[in-house]
N, CA, C, O and CB atoms as a CASP TS submission, in Angstrom:
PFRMAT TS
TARGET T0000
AUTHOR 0000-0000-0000
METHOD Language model
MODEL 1
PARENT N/A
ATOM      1  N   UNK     1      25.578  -1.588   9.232  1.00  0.00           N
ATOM      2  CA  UNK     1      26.069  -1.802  10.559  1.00  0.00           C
ATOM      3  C   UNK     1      24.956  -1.597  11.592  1.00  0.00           C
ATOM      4  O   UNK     1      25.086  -2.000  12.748  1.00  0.00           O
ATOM      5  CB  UNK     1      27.236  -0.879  10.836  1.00  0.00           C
ATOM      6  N   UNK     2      24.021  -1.058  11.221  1.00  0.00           N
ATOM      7  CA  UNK     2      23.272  -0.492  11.758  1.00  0.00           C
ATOM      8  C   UNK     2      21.669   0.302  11.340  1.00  0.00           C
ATOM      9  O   UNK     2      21.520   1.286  10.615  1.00  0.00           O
ATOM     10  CB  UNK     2      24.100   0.084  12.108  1.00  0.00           C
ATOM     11  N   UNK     3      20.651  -0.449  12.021  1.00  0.00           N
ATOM     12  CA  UNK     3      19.200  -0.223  11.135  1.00  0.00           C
ATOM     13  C   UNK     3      18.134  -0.653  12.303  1.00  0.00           C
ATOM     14  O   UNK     3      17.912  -1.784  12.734  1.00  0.00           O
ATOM     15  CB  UNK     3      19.020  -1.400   9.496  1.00  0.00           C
ATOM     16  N   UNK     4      17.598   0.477  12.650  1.00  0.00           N
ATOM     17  CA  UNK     4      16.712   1.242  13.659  1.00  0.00           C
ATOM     18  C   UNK     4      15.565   1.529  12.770  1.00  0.00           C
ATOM     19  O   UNK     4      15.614   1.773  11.564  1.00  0.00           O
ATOM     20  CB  UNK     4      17.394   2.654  14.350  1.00  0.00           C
ATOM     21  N   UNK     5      14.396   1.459  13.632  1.00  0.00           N
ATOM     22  CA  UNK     5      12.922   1.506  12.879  1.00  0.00           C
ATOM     23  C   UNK     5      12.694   2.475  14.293  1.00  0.00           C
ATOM     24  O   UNK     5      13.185   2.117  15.364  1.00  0.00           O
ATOM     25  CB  UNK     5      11.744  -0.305  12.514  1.00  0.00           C
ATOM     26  N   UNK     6      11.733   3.995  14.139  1.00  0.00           N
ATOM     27  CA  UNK     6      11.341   4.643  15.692  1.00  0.00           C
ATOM     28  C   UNK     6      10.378   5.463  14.829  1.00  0.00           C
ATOM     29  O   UNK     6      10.666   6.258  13.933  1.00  0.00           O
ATOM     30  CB  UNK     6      12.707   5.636  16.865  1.00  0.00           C
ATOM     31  N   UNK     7       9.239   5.122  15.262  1.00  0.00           N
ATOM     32  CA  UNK     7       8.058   6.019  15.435  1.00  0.00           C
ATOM     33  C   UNK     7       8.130   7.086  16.288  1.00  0.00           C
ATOM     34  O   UNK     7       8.655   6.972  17.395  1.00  0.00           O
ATOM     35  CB  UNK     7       7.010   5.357  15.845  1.00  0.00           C
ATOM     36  N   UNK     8       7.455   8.556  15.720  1.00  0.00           N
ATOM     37  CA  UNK     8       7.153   9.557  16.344  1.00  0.00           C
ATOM     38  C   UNK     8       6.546   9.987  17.990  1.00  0.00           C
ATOM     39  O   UNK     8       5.422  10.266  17.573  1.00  0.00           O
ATOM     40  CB  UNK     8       6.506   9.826  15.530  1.00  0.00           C
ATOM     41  N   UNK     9       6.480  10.138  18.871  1.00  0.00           N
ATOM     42  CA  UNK     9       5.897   9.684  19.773  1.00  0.00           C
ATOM     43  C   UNK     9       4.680  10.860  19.671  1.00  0.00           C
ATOM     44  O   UNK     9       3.675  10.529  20.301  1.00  0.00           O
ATOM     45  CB  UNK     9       6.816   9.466  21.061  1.00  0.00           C
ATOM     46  N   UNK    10       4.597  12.052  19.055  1.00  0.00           N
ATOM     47  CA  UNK    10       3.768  12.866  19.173  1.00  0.00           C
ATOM     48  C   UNK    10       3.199  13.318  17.064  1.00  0.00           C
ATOM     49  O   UNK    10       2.739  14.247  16.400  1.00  0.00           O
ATOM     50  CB  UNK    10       4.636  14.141  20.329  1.00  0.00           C
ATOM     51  N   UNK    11       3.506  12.406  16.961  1.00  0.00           N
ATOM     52  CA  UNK    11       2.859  12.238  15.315  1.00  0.00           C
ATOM     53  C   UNK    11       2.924  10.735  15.215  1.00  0.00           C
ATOM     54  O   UNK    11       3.958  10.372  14.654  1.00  0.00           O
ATOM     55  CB  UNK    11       3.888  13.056  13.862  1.00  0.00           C
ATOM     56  N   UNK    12       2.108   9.727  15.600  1.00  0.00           N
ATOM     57  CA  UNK    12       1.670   8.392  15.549  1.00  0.00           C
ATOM     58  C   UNK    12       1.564   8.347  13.901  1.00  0.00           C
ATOM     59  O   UNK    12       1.011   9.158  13.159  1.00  0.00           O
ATOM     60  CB  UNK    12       0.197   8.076  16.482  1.00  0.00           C
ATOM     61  N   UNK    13       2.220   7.226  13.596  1.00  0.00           N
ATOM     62  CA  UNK    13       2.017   6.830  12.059  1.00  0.00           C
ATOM     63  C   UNK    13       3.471   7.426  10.735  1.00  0.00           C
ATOM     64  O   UNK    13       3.607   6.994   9.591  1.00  0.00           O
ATOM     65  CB  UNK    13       0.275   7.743  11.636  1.00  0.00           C
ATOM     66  N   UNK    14       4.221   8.348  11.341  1.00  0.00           N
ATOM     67  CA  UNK    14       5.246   8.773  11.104  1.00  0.00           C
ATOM     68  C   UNK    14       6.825   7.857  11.523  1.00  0.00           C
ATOM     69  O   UNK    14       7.068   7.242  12.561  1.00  0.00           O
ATOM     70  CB  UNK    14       4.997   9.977  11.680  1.00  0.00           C
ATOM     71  N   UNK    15       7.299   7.962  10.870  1.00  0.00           N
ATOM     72  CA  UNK    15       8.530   6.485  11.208  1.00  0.00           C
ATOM     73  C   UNK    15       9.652   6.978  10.284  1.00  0.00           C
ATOM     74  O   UNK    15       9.586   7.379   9.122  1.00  0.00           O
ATOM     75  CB  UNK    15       7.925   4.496  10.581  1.00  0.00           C
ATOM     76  N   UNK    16      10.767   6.832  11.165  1.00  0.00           N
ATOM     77  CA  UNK    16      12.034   6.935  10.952  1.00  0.00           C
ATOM     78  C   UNK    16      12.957   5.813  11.327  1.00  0.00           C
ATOM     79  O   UNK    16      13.081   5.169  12.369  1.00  0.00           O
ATOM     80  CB  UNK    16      12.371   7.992  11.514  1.00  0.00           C
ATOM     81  N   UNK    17      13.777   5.755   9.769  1.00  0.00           N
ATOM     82  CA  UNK    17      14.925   4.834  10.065  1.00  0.00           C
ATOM     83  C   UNK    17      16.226   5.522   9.911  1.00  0.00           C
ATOM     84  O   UNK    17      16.567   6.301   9.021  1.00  0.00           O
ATOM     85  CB  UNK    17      14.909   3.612   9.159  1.00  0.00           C
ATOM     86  N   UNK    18      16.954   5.056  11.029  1.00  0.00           N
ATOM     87  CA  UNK    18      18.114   5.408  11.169  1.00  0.00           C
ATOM     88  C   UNK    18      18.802   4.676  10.854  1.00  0.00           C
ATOM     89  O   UNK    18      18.455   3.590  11.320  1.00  0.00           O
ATOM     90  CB  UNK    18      18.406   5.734  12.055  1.00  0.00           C
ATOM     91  N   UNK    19      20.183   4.556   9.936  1.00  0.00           N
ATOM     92  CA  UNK    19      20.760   3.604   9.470  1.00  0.00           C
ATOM     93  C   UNK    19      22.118   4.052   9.331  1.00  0.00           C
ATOM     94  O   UNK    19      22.367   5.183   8.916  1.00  0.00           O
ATOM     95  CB  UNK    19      20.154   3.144   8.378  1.00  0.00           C
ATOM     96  N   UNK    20      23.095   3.152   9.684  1.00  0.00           N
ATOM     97  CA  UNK    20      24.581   3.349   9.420  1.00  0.00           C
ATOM     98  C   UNK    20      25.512   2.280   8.713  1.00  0.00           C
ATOM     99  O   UNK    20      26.035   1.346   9.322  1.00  0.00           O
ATOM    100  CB  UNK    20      25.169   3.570  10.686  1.00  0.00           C
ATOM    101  N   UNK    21      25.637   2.490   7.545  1.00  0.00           N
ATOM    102  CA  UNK    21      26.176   2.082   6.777  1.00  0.00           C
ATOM    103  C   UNK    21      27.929   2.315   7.210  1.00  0.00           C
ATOM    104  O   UNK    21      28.464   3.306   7.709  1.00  0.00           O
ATOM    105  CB  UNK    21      25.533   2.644   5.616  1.00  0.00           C
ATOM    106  N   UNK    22      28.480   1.102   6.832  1.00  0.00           N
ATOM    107  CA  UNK    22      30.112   0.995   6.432  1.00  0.00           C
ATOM    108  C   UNK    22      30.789   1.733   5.540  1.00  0.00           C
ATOM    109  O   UNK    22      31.875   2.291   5.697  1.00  0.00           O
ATOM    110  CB  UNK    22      30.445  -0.155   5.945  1.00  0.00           C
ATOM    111  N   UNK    23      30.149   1.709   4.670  1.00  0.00           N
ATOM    112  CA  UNK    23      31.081   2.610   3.610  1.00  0.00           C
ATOM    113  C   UNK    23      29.680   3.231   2.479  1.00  0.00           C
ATOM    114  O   UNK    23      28.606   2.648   2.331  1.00  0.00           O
ATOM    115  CB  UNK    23      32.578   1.307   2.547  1.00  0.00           C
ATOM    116  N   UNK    24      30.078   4.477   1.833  1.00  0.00           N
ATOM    117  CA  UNK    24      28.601   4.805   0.781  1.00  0.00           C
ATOM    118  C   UNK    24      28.917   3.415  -0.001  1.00  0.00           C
ATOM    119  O   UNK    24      27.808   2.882   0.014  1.00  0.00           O
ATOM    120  CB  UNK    24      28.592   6.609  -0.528  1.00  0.00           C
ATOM    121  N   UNK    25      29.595   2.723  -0.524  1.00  0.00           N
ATOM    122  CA  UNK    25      29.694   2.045  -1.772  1.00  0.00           C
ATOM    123  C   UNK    25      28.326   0.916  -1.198  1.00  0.00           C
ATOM    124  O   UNK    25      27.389   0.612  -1.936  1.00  0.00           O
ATOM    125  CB  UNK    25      31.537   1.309  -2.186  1.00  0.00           C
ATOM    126  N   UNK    26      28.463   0.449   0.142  1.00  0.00           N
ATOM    127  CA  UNK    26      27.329  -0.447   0.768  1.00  0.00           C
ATOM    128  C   UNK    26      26.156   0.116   0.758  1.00  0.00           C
ATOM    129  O   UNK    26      25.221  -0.629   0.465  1.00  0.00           O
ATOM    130  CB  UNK    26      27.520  -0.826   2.114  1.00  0.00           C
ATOM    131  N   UNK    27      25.856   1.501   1.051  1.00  0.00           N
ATOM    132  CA  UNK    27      24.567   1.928   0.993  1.00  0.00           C
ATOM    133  C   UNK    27      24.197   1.919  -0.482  1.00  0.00           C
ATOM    134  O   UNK    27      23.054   1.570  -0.778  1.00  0.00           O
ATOM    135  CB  UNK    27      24.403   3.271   1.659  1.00  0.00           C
ATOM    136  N   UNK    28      25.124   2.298  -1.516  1.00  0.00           N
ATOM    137  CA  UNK    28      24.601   2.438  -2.971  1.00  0.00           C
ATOM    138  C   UNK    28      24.229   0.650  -3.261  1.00  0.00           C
ATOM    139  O   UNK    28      23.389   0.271  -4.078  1.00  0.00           O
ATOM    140  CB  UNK    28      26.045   3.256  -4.215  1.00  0.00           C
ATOM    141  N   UNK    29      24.857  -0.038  -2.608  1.00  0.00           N
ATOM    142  CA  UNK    29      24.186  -1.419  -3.156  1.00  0.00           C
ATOM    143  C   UNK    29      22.896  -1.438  -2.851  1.00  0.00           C
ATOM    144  O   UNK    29      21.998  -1.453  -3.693  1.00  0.00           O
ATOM    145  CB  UNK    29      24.753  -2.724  -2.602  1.00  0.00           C
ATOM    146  N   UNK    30      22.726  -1.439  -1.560  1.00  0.00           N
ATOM    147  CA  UNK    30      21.584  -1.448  -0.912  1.00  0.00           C
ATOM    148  C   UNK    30      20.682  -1.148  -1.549  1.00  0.00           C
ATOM    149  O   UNK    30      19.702  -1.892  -1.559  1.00  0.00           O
ATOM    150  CB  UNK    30      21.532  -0.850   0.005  1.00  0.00           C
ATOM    151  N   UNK    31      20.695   0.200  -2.403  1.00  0.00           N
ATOM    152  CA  UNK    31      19.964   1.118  -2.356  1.00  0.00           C
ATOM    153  C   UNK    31      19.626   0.682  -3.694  1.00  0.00           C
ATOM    154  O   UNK    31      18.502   1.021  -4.066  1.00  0.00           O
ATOM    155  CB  UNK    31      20.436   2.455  -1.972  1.00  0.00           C
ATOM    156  N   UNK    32      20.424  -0.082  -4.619  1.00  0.00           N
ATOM    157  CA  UNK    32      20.327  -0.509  -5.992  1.00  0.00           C
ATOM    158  C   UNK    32      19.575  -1.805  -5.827  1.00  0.00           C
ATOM    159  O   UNK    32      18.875  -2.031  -6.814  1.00  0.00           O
ATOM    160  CB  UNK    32      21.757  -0.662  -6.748  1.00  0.00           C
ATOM    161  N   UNK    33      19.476  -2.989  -4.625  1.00  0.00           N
ATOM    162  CA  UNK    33      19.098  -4.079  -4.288  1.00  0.00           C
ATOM    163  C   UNK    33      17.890  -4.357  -5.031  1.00  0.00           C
ATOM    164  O   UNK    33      17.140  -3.389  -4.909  1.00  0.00           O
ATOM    165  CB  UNK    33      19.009  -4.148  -2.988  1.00  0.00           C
ATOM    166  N   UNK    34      17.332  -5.342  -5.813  1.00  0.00           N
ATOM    167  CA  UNK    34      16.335  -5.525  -5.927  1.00  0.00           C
ATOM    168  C   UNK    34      15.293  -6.061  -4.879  1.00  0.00           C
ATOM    169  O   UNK    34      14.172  -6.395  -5.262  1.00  0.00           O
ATOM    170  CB  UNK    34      16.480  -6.018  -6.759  1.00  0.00           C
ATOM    171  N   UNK    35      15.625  -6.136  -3.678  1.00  0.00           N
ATOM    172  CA  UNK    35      14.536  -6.206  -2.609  1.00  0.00           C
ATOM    173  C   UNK    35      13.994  -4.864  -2.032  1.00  0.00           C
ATOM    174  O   UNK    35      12.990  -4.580  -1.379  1.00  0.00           O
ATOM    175  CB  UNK    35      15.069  -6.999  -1.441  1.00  0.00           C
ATOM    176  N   UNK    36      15.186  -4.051  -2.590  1.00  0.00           N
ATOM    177  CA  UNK    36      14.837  -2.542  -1.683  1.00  0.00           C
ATOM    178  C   UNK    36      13.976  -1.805  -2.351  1.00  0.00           C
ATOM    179  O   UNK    36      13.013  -1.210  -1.867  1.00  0.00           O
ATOM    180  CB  UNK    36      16.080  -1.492  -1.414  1.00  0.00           C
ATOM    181  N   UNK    37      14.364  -1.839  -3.665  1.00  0.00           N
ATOM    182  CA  UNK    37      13.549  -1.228  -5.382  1.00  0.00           C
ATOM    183  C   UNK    37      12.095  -1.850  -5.457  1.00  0.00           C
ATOM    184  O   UNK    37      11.153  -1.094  -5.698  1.00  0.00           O
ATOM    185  CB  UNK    37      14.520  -1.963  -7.130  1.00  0.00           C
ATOM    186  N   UNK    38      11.878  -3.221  -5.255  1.00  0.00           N
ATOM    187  CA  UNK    38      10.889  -4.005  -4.714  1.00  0.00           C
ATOM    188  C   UNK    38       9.680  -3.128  -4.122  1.00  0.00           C
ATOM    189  O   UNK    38       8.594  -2.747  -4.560  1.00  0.00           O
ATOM    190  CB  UNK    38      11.529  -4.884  -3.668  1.00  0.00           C
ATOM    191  N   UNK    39      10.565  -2.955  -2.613  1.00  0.00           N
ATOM    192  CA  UNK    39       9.519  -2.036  -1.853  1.00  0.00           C
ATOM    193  C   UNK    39       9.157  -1.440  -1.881  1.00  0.00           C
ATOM    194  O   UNK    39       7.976  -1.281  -1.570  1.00  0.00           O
ATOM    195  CB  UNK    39       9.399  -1.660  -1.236  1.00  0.00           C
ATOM    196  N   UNK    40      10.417  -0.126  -2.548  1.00  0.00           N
ATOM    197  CA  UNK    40       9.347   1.064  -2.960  1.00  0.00           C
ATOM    198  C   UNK    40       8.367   1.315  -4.146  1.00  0.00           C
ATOM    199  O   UNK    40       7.743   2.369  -4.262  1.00  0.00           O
ATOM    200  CB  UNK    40      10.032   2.110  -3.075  1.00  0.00           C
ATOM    201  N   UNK    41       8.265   0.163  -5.111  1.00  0.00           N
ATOM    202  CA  UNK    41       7.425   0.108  -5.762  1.00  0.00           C
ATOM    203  C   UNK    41       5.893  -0.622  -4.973  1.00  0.00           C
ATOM    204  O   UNK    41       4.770  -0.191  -5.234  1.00  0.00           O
ATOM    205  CB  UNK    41       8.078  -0.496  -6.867  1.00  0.00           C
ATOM    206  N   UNK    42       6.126  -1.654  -4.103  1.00  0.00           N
ATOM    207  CA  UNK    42       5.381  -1.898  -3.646  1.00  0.00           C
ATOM    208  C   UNK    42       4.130  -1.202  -2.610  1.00  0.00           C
ATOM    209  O   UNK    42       2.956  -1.511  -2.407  1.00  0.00           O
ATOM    210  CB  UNK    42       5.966  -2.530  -3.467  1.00  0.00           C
ATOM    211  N   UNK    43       5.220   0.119  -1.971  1.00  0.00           N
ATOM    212  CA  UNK    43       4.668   0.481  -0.665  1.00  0.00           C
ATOM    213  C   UNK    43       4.062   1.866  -1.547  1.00  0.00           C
ATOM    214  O   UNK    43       3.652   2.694  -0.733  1.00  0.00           O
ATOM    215  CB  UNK    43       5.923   0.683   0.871  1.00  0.00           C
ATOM    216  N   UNK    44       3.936   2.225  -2.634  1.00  0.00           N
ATOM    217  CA  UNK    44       3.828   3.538  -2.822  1.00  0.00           C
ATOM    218  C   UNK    44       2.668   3.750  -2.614  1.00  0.00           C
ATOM    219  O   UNK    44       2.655   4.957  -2.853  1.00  0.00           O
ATOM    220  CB  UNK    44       4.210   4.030  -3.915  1.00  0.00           C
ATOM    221  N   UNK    45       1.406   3.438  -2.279  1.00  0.00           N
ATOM    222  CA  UNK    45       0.254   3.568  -2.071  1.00  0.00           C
ATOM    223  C   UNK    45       0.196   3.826  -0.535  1.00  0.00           C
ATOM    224  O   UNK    45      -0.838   4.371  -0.150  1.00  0.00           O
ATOM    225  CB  UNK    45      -0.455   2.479  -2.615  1.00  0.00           C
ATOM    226  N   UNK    46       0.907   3.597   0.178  1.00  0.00           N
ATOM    227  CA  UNK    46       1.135   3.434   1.378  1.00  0.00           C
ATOM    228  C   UNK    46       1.906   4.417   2.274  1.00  0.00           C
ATOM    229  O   UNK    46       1.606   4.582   3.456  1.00  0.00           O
ATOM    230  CB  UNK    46       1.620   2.391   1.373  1.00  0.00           C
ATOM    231  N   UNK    47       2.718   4.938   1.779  1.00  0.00           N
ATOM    232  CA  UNK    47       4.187   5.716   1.745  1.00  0.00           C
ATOM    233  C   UNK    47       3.979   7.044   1.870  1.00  0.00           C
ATOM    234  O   UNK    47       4.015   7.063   0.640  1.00  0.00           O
ATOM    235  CB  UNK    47       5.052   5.543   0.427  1.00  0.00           C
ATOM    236  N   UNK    48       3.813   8.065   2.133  1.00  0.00           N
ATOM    237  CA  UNK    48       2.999   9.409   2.028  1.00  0.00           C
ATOM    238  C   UNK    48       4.539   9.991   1.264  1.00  0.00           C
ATOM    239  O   UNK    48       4.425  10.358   0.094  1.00  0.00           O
ATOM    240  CB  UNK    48       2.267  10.315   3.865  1.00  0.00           C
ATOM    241  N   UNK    49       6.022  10.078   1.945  1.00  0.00           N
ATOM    242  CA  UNK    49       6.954  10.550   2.012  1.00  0.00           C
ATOM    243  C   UNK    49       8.358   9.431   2.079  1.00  0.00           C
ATOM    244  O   UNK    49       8.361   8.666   3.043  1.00  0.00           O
ATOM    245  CB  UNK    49       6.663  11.405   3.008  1.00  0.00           C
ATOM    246  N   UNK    50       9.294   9.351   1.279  1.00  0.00           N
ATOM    247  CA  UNK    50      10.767   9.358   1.715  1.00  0.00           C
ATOM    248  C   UNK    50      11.294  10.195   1.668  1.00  0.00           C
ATOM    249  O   UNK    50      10.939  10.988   0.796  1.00  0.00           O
ATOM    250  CB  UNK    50      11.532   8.734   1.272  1.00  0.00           C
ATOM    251  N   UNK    51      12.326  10.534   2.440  1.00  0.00           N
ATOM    252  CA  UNK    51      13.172  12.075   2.658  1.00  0.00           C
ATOM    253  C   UNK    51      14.404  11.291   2.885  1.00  0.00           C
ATOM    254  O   UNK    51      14.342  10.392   3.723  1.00  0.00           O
ATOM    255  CB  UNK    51      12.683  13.329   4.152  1.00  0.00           C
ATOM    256  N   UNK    52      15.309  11.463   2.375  1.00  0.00           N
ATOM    257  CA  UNK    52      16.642  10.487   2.623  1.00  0.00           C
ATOM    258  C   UNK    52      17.676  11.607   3.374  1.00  0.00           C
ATOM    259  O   UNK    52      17.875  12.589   2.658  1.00  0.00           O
ATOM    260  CB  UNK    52      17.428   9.760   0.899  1.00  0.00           C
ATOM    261  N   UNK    53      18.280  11.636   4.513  1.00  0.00           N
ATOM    262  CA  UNK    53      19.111  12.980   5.221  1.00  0.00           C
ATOM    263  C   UNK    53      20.425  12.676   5.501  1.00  0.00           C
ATOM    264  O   UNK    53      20.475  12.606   6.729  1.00  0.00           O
ATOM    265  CB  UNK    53      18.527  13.500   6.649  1.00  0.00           C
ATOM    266  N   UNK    54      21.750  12.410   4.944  1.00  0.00           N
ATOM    267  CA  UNK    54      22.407  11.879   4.677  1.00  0.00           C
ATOM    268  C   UNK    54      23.863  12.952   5.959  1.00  0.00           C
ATOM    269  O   UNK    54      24.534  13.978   5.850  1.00  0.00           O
ATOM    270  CB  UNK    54      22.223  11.714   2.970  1.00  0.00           C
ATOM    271  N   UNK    55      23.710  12.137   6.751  1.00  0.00           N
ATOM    272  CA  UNK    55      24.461  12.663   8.087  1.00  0.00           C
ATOM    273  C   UNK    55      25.682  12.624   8.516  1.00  0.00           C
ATOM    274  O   UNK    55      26.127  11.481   8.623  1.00  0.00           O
ATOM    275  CB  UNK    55      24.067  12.219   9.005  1.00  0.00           C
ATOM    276  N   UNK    56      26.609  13.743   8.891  1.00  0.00           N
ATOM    277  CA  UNK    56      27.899  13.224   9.495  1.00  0.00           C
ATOM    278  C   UNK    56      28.082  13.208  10.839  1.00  0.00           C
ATOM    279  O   UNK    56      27.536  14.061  11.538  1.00  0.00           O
ATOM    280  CB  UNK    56      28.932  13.884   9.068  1.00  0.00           C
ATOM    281  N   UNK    57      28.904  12.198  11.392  1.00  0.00           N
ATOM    282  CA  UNK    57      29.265  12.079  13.142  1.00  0.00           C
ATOM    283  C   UNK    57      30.267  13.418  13.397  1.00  0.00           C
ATOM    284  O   UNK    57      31.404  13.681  13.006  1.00  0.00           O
ATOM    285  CB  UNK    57      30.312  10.319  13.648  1.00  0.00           C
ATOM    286  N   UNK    58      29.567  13.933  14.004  1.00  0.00           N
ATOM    287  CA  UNK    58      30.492  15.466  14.914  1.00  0.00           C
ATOM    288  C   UNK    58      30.985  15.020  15.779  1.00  0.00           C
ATOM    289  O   UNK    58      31.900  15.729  16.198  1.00  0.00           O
ATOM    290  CB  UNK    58      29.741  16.784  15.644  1.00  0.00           C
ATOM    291  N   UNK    59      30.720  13.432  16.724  1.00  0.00           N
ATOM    292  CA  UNK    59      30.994  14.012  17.978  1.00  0.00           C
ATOM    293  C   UNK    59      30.851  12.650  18.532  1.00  0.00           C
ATOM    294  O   UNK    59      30.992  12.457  19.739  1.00  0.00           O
ATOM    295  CB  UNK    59      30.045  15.270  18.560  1.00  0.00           C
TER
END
């Protein structure tokens, strides 16, 4: 539903995506996608860190 790319403003080169998925069953596709699996094989030279932070709406 929702997929945001935002760089750090005081750590340049650091990047966060924010993403809101419909339901987990959509993110587990996603996440199974062979374009997505793709990338992270691709970018790992590149990639220092993924940290995945899996969030609820309070408010």
């Amino acid at each position: 539903m929702q997929y945001d790319l935002h760089e750090s403003s005081v750590e340049p080169g650091s990047f966060l995506f924010y993403e809101i998925w419909e339901t987990q069953t959509h993110l587990d596709a996603h996440a199974a996608s062979d374009h997505l699996t793709s990338h992270v094989e691709e970018s790992r030279d590149w990639v220092a860190q993924t940290k995945l932070l899996p969030l609820d709406l309070i408010g």
